[in-house]
N, C-alpha and C positions, 0 to 999 in steps of 0.2 A: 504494500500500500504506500502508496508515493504522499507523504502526510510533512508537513514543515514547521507543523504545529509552535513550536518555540521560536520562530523565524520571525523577527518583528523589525523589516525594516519600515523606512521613511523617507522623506525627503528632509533636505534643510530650509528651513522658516514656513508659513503657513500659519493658520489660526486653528483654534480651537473651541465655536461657537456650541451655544447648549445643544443635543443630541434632539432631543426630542421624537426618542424614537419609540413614541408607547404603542403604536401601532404594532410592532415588530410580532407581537405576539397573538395578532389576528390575524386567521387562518383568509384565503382567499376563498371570498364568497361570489356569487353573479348580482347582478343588480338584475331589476326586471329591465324591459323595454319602453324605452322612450314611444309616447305613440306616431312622434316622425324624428327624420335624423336629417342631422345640417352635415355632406359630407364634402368639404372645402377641397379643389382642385390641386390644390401648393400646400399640400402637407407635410412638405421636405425642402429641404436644400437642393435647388437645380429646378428645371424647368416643371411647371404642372404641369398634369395630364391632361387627357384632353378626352370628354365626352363617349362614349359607343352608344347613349342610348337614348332615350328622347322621350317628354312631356305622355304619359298618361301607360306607359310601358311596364308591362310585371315582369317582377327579377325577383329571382330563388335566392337564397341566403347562401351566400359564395359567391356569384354569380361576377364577374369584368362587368365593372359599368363604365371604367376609363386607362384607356391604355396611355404606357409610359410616351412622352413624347423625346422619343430620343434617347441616350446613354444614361445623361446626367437626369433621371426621371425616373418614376415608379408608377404604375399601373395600380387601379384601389376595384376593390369589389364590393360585392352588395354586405352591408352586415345585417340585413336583415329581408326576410320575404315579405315583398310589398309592389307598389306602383310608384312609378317616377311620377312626383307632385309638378315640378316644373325644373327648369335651371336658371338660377339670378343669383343677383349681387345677396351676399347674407355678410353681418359683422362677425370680423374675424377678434383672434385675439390680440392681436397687434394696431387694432385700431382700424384701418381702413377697411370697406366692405371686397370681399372676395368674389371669384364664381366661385359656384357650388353645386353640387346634387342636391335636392330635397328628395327625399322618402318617406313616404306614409307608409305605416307596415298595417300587414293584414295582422289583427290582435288577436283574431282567433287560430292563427297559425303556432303549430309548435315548437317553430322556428328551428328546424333541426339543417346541417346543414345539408345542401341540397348538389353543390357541385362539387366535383373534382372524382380522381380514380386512384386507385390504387399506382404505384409506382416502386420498380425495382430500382432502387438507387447505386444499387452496387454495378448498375450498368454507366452511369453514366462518366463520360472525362471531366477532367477539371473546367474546361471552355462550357460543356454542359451543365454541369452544378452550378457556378455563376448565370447562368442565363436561367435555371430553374429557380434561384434564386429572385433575380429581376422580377421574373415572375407573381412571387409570394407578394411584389409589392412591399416586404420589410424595409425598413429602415430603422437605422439606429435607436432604440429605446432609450436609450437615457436622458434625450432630451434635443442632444442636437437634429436627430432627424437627418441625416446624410443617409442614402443610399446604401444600403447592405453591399450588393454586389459592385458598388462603385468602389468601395476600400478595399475588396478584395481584388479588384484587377488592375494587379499591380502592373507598372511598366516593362515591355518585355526584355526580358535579359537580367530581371531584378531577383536575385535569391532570396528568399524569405526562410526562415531558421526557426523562428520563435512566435506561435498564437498565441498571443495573449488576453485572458477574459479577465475582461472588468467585473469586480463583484464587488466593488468598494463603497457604493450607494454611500459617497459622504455627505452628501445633502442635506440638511436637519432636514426631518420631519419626515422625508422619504424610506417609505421600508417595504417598496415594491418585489425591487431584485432579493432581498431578504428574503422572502416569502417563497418568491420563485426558485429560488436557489434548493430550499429547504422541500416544500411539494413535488418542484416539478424537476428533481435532481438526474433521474434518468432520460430526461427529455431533453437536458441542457447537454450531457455526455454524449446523445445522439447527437445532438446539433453541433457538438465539436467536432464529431468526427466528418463530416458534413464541410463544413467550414477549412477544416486542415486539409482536407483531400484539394479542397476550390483554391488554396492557396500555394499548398503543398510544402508546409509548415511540419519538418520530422518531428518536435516537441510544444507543448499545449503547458503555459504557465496562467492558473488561476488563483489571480489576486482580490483576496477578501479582506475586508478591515478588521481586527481580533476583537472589536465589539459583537463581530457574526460568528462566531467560533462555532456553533452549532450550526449552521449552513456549511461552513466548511469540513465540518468532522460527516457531515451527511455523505456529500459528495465524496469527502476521501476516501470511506468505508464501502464505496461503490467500485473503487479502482482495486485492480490486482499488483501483488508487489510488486512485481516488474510495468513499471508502466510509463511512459511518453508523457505523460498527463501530472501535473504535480500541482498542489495546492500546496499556495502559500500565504500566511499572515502578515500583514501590514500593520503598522501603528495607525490606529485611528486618529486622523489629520484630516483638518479643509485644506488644500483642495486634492486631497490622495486620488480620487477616481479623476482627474486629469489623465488624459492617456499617454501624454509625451513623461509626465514626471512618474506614472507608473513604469513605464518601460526604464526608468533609471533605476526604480526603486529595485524591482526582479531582474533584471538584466546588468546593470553595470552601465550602461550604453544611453548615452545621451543624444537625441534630434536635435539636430544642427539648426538655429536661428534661419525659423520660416520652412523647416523642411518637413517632412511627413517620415514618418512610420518606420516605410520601406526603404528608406535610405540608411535606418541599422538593422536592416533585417527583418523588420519584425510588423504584422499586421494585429490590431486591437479592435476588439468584439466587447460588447455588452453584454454579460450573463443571459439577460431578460430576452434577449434580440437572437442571442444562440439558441436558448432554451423553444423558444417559440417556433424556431424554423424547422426541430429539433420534430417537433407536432407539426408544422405545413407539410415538409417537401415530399415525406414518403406518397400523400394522399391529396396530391399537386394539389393544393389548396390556397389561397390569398391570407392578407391580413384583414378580417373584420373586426377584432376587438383585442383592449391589450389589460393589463391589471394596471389599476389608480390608486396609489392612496391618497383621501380623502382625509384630513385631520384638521387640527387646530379648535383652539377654545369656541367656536364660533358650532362645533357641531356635533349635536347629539349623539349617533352613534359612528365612530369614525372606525376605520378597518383601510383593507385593500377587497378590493371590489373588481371585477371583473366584467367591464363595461365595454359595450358595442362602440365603434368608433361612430362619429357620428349624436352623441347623446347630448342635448343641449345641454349646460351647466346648471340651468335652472332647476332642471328633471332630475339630478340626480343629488342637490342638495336639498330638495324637497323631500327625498325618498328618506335623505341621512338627515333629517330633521336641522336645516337649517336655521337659526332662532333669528334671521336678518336685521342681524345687529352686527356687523361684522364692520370694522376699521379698515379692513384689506383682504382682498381676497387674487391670489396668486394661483396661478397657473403653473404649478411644477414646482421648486423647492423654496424657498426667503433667501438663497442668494444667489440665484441665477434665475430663476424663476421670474417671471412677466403677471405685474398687476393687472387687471380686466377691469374696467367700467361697466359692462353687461355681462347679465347674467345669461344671454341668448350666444354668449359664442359656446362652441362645440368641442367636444373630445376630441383631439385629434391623434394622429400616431405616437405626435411627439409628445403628448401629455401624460407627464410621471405622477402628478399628484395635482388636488386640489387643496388651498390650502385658506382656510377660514380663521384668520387673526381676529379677533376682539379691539376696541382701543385701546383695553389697556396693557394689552401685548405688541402694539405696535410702538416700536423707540423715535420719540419722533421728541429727540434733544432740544432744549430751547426754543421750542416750537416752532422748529421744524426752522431757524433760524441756523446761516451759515456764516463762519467766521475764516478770517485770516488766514492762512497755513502760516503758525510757527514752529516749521521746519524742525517739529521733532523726531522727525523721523520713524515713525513706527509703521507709516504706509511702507517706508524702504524696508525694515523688517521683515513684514507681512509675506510681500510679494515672493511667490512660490518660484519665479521667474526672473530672481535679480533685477528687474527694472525700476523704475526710479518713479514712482506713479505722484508723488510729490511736483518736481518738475515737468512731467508732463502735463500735469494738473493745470500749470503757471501759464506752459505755454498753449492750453487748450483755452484760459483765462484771452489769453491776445490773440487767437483765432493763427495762433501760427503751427499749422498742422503739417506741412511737409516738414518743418523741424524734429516733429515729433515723429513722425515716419522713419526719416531720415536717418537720424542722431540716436533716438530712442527708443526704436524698436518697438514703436504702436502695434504693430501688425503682430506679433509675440503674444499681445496681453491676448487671451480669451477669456478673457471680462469675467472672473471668478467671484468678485467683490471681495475679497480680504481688503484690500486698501481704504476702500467706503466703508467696510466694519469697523475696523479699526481706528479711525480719524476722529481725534477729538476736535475736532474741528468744523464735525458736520457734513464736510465739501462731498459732495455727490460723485467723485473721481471715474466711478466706472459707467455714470451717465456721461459726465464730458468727455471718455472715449469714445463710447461710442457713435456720440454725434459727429467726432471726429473721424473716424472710419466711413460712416455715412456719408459726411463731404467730400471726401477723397474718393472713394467710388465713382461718386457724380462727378467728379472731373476728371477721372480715369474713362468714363466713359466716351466710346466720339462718337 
């Protein structure tokens, strides 16, 4: 049994925010069905899909209602047996209105699912596991939403050596992949193996936080002594499930400023994302629903819930007894996680959690009043990434953003917020990067 049990590495600097993980020890339950589902075209990083099916049309539960458009793209199926209500602009979570699928479902259906077939997988090559993959429609579960089969097709001529699974759900309040790790442990070991063929990866390193110790002792007790497969413990750290600082952690081997993955060998998967394909590919099936959790002071019965892609948010904080009275309500974890004004945007792929803060759980310092930076320096501390989020702060202050490009290494940050946690000083840092990346884009573009 390949077990590392005592193995606690880390990175250097990073924070240490309250855990909040009382979820952890609810089991994954289904939620009912929404009576219609908002299912938004650009649920991923890279191009939306694009339509197959049209105004007043019945679709079986599985069922391609939009195929990928293109590489950088993923195709979405039906998560429920119903009728196409129409297709129009619906509010997303990021604010601007989307296209969309709408679906009314048939309520008296038993919603079982209805397409796909059986599949010998042990036929397929690597070029075909990737494209069956494309298929599923996956995308990364953790939150960024990037393409499954797009990180695994790596550049030709590239050796890859080392898969690595993220299991490190540092996130407060998130205890998705927890859950998953721990239920659905033989479905996840499917879907490595799965994954490592697509990539063609000799050795599989799964990296857990030692707050999951029982998720990981699950899985290890699944593995035979000799095994390719190794489970290892992490110290519990913001921001540990970073995938370039995990590959340092297990590996040795550090991503070179702005490069990816496969430039030390190595491609990274999300637990939840493996686990899940782990259940698609055998029984060429799509993704129509993924596990939420659903927490914070604001909600009655909170858990992980196993919810249809598609379910408006209103439907399913009603279900967990909402008391709407909530100070903030987030979309995925309190520090990467996206506040929502409406209660009408939708589940989407990318959606880890739903998260219902109170007022008097939201830190909102000097109301909500910001000061000075005197350059104490503990944003430099924080930063998991050596960068200097202090001075870039200054120079995103003077709107002088190719400085910060340039000099600074903006493009580095992946906006983890340790620096905005951290800051007694209030200053919003990892909002004015991002408005800074925003602008630069638009002048990148011709």
């Amino acid at each position: 049994m390949a077990w590392f049990g005592l193995k606690r590495n880390t990175f250097a600097r990073g924070i240490h925010p309250p855990g909040h993980k009382e979820t952890q020890s609810e089991p994954i339950r289904r939620l009912d069905f929404s009576p219609r589902l908002i299912l938004p075209l650009n649920q991923h990083i890279g191009k939306p899909s694009i339509p197959i099916v049209h105004k007043n049309q019945e679709v079986v539960r599985g069922e391609p209602i939009a195929r990928a458009d293109g590489f950088m793209s993923a195709p979405m199926h039906a998560p429920a047996t119903g009728i196409i209500e129409k297709i129009d602009l619906m509010p997303s979570a990021r604010g601007p209105k989307v296209q969309s699928i709408i679906l009314k479902i048939y309520q008296a259906d038993d919603q079982r699912v209805r397409y796909g077939r059986a599949r010998d997988m042990s036929t397929l090559n690597p070029k075909e596991m990737i494209t069956a993959i494309q298929e599923t429609g996956m995308v990364g579960l953790g939150g960024a939403a990037f393409p499954t089969h797009v990180k695994l097709s790596v550049p030709e001529g590239t050796v890859i050596d080392t898969l690595v699974i993220n299991g490190c759900e540092c996130e407060p309040y998130l205890t998705t992949d927890h859950r998953v790790m721990l239920e659905w442990a033989d479905d996840l070991l499917t879907g490595i193996r799965y994954v490592q063929h697509a990539c063609g990866a000799p050795r599989v390193l799964i990296g857990i936080e030692d707050n999951k110790r029982d998720a990981a002792e699950v899985i290890a007790s699944r593995l035979p002594i000799e095994s390719d497969i190794e489970v290892r413990t992490v110290k519990t750290k913001y921001p540990q499930g970073s995938e370039k600082l995990l590959i340092t952690v297990l590996t040795g081997r550090e991503v070179p400023s702005g490069g990816f993955p496969y430039q030390v060998g190595c491609v990274v998967q999300n637990a939840a994302t493996v686990a899940i394909l782990g259940r698609l590919l055998p029984q060429t099936q799509g993704m129509i629903e993924r596990v939420v959790t659903i927490s914070g002071p604001g909600i009655k019965r909170p858990g992980n819930y196993l919810i249809p892609i598609g379910t408006p948010m209103r439907y399913v904080l009603e279900q967990l007894g909402f008391n709407g009275d909530a100070g903030e309500l987030i979309l995925g974890g309190p520090m990467m996680g996206n506040a929502v004004a409406s209660l009408d945007v939708p589940i989407t792929k990318a959606t880890s959690g739903i998260l219902a803060l109170d007022h008097d759980s939201v830190v909102r310092s000097q109301a909500d009043k910001v000061y000075p930076c005197i350059h104490c320096g503990r944003c430099v501390q924080a930063c998991p990434l050596h960068l200097n989020p202090s001075q870039l702060g200054l120079l995103a202050a003077k709107r002088d953003y190719e400085t910060m490009n340039n000099s600074y290494h903006l493009q580095d940050c992946f906006e983890c917020g340790s620096c905005s946690y951290i800051c007694p000083s209030n200053i919003p840092l990892v909002q004015y990067f991002r408005v800074a990346k925003a602008i630069l884009r638009e002048q990148s573009t011709p």
